[in-house]
The first five atom37 places (N, CA, C, CB, O) and aatype in JSON, in Angstrom:
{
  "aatype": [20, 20, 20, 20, 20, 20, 20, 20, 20, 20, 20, 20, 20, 20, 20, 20, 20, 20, 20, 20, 20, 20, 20, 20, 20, 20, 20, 20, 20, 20, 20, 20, 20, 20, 20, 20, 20, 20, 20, 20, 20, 20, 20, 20, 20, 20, 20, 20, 20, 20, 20, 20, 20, 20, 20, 20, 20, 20, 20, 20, 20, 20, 20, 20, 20, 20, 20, 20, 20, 20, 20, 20, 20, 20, 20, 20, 20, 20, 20, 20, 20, 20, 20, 20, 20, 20, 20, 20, 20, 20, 20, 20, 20, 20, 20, 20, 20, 20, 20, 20, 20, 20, 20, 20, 20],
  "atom_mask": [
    [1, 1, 1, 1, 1],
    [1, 1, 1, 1, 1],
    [1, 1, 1, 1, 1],
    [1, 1, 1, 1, 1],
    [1, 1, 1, 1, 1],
    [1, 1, 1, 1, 1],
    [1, 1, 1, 1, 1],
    [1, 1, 1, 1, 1],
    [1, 1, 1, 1, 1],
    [1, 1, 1, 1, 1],
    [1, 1, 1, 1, 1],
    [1, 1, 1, 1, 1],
    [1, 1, 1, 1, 1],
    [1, 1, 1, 1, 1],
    [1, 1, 1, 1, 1],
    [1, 1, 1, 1, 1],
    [1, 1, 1, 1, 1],
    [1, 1, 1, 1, 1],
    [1, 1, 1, 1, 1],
    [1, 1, 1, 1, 1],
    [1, 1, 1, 1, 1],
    [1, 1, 1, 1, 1],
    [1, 1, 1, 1, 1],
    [1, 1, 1, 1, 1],
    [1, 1, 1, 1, 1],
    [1, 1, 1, 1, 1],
    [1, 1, 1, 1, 1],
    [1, 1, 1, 1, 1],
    [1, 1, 1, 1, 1],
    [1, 1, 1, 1, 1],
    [1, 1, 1, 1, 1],
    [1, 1, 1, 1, 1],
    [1, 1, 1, 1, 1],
    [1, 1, 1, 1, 1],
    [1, 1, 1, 1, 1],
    [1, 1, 1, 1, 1],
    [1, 1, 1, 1, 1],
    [1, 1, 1, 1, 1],
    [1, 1, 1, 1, 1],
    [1, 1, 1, 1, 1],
    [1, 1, 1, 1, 1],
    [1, 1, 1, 1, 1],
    [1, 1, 1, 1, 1],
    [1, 1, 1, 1, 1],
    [1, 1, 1, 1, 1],
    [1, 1, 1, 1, 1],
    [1, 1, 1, 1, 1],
    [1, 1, 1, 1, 1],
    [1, 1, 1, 1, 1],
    [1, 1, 1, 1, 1],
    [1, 1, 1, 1, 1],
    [1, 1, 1, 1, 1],
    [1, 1, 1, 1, 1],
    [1, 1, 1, 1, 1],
    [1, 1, 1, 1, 1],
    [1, 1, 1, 1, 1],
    [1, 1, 1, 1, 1],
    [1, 1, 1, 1, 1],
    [1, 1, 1, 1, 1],
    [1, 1, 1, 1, 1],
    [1, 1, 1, 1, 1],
    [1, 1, 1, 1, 1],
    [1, 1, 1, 1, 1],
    [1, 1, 1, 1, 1],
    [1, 1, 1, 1, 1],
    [1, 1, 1, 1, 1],
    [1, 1, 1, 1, 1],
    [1, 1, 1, 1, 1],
    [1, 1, 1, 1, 1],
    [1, 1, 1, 1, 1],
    [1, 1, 1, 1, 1],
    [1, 1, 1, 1, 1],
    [1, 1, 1, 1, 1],
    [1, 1, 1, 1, 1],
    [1, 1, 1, 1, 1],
    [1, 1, 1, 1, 1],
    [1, 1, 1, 1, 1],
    [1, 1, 1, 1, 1],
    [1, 1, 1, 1, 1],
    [1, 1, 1, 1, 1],
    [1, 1, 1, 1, 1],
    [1, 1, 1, 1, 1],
    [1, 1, 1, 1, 1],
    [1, 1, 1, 1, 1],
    [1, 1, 1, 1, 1],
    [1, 1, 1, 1, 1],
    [1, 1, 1, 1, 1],
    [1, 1, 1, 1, 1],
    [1, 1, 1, 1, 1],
    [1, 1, 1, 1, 1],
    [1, 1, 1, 1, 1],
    [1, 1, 1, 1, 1],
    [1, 1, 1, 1, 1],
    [1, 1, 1, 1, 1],
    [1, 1, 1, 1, 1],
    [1, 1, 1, 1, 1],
    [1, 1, 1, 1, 1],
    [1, 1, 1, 1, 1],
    [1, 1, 1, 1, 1],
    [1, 1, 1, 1, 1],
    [1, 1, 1, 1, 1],
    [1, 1, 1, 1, 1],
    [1, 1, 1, 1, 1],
    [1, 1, 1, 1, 1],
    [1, 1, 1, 1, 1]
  ],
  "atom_positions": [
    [[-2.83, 11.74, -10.2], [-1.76, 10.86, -9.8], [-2.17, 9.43, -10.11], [-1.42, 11.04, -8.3], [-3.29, 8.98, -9.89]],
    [[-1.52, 9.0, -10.45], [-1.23, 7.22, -10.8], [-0.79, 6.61, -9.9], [-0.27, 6.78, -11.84], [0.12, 7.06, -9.21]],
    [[-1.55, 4.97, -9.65], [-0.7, 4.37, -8.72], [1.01, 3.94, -9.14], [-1.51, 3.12, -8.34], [1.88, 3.64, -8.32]],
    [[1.14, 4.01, -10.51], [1.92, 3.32, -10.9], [3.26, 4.18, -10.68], [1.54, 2.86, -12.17], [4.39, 3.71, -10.76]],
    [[2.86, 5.81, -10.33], [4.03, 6.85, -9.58], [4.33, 6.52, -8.61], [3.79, 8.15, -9.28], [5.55, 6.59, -8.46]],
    [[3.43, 5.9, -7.16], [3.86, 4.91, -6.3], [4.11, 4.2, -5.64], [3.99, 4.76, -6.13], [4.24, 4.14, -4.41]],
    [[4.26, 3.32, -6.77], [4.88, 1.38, -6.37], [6.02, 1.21, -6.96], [3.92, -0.1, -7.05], [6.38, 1.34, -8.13]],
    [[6.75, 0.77, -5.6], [8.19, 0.36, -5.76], [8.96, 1.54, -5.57], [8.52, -0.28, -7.12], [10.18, 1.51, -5.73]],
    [[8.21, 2.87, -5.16], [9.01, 3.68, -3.65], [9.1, 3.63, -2.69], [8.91, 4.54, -3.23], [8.06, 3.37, -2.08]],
    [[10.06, 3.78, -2.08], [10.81, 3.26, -0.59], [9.72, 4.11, 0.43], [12.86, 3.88, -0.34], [9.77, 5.34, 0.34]],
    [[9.1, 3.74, 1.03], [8.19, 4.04, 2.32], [8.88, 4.59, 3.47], [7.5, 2.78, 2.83], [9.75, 3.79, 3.83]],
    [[8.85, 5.59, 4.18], [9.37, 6.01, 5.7], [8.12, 6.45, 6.5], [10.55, 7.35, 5.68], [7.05, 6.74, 5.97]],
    [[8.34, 6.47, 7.66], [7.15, 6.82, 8.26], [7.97, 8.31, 8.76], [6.45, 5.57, 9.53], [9.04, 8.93, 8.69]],
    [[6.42, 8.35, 9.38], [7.05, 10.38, 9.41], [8.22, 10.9, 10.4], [5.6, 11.61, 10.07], [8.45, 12.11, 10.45]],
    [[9.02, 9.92, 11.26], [10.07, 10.2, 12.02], [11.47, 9.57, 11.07], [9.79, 9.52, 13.58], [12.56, 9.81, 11.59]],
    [[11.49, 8.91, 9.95], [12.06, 8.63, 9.18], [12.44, 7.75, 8.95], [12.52, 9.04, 9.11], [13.28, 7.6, 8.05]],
    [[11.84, 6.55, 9.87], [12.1, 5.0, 9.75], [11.81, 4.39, 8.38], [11.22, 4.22, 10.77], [10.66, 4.43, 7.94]],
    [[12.61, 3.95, 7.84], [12.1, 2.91, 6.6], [11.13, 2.07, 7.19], [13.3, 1.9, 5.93], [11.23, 1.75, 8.37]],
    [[10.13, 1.64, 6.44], [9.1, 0.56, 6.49], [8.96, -0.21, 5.69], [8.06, 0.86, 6.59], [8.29, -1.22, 5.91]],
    [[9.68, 0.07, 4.21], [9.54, -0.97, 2.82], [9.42, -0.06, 1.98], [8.27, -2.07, 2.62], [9.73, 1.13, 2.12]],
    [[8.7, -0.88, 0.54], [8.57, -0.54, -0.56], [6.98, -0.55, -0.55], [9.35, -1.36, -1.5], [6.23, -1.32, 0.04]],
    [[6.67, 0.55, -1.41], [4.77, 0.21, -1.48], [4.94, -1.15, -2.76], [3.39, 2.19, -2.37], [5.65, -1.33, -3.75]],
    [[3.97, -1.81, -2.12], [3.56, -2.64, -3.26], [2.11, -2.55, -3.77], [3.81, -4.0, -2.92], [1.87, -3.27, -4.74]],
    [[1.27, -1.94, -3.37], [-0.33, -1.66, -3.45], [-0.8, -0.44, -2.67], [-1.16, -2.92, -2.85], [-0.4, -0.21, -1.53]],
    [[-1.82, 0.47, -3.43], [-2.85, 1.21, -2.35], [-3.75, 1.05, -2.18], [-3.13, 2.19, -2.31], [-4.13, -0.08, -2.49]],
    [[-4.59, 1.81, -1.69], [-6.08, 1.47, -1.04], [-6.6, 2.78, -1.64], [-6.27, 1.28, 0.9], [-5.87, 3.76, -1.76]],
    [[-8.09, 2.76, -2.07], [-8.45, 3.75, -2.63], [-10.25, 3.67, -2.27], [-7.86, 3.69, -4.2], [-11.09, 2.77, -2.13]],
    [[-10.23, 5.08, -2.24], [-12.24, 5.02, -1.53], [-12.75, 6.19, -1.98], [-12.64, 5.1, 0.51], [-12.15, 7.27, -1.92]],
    [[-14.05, 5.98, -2.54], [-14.82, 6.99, -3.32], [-15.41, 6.33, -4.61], [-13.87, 8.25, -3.7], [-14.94, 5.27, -5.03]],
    [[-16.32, 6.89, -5.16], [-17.13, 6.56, -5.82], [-16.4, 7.08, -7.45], [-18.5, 7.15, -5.21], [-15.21, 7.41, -7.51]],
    [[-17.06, 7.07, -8.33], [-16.98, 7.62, -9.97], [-17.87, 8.85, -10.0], [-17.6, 6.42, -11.23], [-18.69, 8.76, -9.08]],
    [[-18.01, 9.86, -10.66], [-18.31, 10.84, -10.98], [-19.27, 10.94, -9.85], [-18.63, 10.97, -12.3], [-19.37, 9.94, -9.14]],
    [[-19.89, 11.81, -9.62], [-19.61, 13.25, -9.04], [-18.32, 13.28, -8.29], [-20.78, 13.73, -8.04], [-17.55, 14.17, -8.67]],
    [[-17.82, 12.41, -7.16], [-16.74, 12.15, -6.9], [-15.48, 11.46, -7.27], [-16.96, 11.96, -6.31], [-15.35, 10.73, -8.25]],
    [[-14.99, 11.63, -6.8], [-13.4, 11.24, -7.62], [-12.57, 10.11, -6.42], [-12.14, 13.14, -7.87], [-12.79, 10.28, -5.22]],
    [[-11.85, 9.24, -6.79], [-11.08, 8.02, -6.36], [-10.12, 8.63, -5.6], [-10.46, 7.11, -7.48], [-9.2, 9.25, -6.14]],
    [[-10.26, 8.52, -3.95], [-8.76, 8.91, -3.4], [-8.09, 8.28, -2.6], [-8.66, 9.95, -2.81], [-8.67, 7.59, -1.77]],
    [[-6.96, 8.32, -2.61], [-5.83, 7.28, -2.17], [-5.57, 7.21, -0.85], [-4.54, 7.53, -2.74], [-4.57, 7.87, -0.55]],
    [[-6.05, 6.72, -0.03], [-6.29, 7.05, 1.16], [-5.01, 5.94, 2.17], [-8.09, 6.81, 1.38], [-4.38, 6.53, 3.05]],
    [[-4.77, 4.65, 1.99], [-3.68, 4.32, 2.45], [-2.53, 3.13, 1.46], [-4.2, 3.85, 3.77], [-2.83, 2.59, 0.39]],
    [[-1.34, 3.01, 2.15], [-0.62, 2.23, 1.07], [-0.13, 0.9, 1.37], [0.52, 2.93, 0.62], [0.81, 0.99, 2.16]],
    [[-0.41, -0.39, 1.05], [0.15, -1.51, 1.09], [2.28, -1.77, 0.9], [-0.81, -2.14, -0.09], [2.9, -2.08, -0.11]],
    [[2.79, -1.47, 2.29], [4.43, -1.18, 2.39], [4.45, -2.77, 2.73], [5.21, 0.16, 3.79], [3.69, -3.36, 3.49]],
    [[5.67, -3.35, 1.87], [6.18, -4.74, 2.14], [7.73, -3.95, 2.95], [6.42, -5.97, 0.37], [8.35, -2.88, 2.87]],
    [[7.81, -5.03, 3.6], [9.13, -5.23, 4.66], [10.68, -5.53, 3.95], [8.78, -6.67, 5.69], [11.71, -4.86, 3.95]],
    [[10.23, -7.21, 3.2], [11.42, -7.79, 2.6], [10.86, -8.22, 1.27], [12.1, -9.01, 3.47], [9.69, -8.38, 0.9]],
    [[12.06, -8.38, 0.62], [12.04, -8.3, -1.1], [11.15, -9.88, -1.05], [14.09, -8.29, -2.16], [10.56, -10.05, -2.11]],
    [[10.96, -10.99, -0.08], [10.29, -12.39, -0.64], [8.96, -11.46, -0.78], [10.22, -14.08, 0.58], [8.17, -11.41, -1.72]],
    [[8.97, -10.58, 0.68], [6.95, -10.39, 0.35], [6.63, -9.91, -1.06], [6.05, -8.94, 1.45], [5.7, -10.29, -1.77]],
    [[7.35, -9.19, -1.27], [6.34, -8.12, -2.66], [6.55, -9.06, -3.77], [7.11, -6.17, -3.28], [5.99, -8.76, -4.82]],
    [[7.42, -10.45, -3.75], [7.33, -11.41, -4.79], [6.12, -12.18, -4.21], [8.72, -12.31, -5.07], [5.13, -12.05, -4.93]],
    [[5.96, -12.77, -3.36], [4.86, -13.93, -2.45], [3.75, -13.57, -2.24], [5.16, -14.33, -1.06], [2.75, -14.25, -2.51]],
    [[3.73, -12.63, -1.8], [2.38, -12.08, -1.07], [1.41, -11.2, -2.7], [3.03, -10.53, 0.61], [0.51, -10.39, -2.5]],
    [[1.67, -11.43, -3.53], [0.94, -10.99, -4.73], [0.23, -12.26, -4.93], [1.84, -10.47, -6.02], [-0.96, -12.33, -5.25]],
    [[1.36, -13.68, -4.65], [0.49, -14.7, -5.3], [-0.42, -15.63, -4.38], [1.39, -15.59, -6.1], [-1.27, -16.4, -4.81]],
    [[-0.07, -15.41, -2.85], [-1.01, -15.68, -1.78], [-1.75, -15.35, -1.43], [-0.89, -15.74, -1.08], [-2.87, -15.85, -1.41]],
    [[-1.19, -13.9, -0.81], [-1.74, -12.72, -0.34], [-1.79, -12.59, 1.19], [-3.04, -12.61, -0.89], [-1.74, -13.66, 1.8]],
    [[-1.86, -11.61, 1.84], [-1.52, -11.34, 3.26], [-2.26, -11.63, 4.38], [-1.34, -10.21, 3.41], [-1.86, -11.81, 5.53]],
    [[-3.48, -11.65, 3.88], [-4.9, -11.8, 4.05], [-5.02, -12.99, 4.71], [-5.7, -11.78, 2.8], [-4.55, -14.04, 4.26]],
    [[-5.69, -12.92, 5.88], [-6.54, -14.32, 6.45], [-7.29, -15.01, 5.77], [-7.4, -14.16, 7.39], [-8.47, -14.75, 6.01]],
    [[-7.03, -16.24, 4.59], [-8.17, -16.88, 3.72], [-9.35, -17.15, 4.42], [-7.77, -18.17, 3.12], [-8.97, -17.86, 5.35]],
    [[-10.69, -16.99, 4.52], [-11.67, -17.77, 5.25], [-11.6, -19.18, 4.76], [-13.08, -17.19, 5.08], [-11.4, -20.16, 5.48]],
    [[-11.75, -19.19, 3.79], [-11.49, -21.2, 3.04], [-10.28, -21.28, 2.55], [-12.52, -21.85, 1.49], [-9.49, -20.34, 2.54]],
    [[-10.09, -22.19, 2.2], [-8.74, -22.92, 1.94], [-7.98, -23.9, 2.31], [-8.08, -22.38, 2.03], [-8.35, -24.29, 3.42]],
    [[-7.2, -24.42, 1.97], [-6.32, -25.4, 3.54], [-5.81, -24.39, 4.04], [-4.88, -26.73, 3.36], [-5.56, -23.29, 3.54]],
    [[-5.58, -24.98, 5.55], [-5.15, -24.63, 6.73], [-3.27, -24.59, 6.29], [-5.81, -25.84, 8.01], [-2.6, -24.03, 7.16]],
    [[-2.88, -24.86, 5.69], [-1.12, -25.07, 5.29], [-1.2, -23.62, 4.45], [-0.52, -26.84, 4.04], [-0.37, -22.77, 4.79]],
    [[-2.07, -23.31, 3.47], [-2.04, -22.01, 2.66], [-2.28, -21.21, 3.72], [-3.06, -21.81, 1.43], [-1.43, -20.4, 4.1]],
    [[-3.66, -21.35, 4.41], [-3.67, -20.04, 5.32], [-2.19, -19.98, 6.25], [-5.14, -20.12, 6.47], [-1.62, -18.89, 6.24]],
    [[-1.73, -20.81, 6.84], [-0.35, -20.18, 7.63], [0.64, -20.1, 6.86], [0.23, -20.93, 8.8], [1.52, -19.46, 7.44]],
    [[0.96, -20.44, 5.8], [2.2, -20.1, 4.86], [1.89, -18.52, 4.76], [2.22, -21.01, 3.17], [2.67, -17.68, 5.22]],
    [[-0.03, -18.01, 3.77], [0.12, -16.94, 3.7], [0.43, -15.64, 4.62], [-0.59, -16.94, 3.24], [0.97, -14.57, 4.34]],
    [[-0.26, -16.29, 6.21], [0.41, -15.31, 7.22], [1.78, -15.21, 7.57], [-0.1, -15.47, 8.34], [2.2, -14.09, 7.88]],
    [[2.85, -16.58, 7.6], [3.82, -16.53, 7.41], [4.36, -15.31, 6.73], [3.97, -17.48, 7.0], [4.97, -14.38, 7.27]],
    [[3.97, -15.48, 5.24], [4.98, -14.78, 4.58], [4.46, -13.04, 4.28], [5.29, -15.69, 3.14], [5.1, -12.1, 3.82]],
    [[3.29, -13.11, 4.68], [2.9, -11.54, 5.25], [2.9, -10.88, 6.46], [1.79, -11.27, 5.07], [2.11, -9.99, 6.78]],
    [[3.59, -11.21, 6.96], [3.74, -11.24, 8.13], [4.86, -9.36, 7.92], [4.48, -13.05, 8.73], [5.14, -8.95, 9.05]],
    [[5.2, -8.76, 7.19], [5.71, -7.96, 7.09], [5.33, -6.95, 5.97], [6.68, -8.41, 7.15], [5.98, -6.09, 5.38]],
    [[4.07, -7.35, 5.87], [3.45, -6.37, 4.86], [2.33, -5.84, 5.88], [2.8, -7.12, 3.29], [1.59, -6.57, 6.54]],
    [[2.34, -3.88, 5.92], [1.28, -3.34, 6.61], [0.73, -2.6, 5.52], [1.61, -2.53, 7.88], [0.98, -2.61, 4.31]],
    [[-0.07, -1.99, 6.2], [-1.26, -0.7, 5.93], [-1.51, 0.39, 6.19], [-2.16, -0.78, 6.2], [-2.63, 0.59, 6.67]],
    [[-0.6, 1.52, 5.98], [-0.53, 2.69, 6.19], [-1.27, 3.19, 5.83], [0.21, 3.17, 5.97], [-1.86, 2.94, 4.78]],
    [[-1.54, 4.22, 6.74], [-2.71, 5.5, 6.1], [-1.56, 6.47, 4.97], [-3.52, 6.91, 7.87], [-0.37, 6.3, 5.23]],
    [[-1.74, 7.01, 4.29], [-0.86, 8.05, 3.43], [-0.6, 9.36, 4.12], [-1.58, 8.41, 2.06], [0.19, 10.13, 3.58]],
    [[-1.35, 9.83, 5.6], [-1.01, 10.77, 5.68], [0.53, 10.7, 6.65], [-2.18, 11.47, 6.06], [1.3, 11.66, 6.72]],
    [[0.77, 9.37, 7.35], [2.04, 8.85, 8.23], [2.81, 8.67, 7.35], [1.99, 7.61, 9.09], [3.96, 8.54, 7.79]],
    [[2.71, 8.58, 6.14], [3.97, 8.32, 5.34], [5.16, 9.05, 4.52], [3.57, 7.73, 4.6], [4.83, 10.21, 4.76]],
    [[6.02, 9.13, 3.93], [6.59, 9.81, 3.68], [7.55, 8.94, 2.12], [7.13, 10.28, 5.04], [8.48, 8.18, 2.4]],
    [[7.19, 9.17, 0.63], [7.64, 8.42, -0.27], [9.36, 8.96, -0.44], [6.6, 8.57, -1.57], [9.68, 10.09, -0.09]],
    [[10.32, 8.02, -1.01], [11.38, 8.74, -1.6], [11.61, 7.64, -2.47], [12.61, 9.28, -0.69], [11.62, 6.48, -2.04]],
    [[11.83, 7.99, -3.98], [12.2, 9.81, -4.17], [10.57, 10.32, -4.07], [13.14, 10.4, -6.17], [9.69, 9.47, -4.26]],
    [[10.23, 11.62, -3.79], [9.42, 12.41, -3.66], [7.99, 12.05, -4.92], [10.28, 13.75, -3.72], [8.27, 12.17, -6.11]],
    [[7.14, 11.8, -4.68], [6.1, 12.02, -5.79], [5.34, 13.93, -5.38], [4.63, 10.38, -5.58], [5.15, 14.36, -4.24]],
    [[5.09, 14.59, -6.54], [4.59, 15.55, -6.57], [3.28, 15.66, -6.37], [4.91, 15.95, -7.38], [2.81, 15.63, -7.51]],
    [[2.02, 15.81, -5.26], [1.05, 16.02, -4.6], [0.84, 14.96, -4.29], [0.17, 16.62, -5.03], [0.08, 14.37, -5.05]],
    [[1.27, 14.28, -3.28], [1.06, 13.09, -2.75], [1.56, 13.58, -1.32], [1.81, 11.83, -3.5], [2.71, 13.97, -1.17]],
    [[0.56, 13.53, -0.19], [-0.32, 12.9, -0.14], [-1.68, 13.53, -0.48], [-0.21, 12.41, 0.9], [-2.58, 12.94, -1.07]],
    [[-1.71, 14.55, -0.14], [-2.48, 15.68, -0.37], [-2.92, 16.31, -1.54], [-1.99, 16.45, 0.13], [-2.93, 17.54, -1.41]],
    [[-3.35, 15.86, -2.83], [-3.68, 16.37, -4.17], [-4.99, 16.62, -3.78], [-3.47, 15.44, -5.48], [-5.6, 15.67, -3.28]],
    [[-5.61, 17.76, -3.9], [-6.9, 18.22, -3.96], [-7.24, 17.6, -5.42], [-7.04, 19.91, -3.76], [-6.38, 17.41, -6.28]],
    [[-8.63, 17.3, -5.58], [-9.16, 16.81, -6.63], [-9.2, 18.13, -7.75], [-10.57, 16.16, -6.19], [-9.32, 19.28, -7.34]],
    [[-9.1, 17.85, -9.1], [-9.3, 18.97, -9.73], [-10.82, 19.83, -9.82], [-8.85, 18.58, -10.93], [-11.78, 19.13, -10.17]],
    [[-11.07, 21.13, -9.58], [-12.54, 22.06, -9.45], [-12.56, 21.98, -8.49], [-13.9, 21.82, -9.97], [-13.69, 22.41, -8.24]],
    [[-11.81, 21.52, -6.86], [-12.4, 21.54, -5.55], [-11.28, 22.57, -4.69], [-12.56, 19.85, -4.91], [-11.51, 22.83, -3.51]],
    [[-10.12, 23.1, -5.33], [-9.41, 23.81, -5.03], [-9.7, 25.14, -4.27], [-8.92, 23.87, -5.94], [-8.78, 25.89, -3.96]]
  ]
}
């Protein structure tokens, strides 16, 4: 699976609430012997975040001015961090969330 299957699918959580659009995932594991897995997904709220929050970011700056750091919480202020197994994509991606790695079947 590719991230690029999905970003910019509509996010629900598992009782069926919309939460956004993914705009990013999170991924943990090493390169060979193990394999990269997608463990949670960056869901924006409103259409400014997934434009803004790419070029700020959501993130508490440690340095910076103090005007960037609260603009950037400002305007992330509606971007979370789901784990992938609470979530629910539409339209549907095929083994997501759950793709066993290939040989571990």
């Amino acid at each position: 699976m590719r991230a690029g299957e999905l970003l910019g699918r509509t996010a629900y959580d598992l009782h069926g609430r919309r939460l956004g659009r993914v705009v990013d995932v999170v991924v943990r594991g090493g390169w060979p012997p193990e394999r990269f897995l997608i463990t949670d997904v960056i869901v924006a709220g409103h259409w400014w975040t997934r434009v803004t929050s790419r070029l700020i970011g959501p993130e508490l700056h440690p340095a910076g001015p103090w005007l960037l750091r609260a603009a950037a919480r400002l305007i992330g202020r509606s971007t979370h961090q789901v784990p992938v197994d609470a979530v629910q994509l539409h339209p549907r991606v095929p083994g997501f969330p759950f793709d066993p790695p290939a040989g571990r079947r």
